[in-house]
N, C-alpha and C positions, 0 to 999 in steps of 0.2 A: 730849500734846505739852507740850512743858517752855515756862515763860516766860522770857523772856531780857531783863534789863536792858539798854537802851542805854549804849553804854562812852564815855564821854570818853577824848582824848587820857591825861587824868588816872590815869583809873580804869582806865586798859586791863589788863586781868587772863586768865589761863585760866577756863573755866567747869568747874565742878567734875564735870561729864557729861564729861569728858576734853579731849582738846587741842583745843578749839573757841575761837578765838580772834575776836573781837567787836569792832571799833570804831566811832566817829561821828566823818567827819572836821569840818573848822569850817565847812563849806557843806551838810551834813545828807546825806552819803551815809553809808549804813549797810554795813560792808562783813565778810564771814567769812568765814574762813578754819580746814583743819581740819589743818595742818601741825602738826609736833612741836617748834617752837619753843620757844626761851627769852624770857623776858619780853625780852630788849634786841633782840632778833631779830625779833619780833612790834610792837614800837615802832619800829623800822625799817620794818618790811611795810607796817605803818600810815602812817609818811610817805611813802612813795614815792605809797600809793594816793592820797593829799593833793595831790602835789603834782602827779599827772597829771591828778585831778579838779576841782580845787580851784584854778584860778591866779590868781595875785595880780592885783586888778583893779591896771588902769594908766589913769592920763589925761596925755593932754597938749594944752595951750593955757593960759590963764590960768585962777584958780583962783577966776576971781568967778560968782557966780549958779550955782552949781554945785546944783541941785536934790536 
């Protein structure tokens, strides 16, 4: 079994075992995919899984004592 670096947004890359596409979104879901994308294709893949998984925290009230 191969080792597989975790990918940043950054570093998202093909792995050179073939179209096996890697990323870490910014709340630590690890996600892959084995489509024939292209790198801008695959950084699209990656944000969408971002931002189903991933949503922007939100607060509302006043912004004191906020833990």
């Amino acid at each position: 079994m191969k080792k597989f670096k975790k990918l940043s947004k950054e570093e998202l890359k093909t792995v050179k075992a073939g179209q096996v596409w890697i990323a870490e979104t910014r709340c630590g879901i690890t996600a892959t995919t084995t489509q024939d994308w292209t790198p801008q294709q695959a950084s699209e893949w990656r944000d969408r899984v971002e931002a189903i998984n991933c949503p922007t925290p939100t607060h509302s009230g006043p912004s004191q004592n906020l833990a």
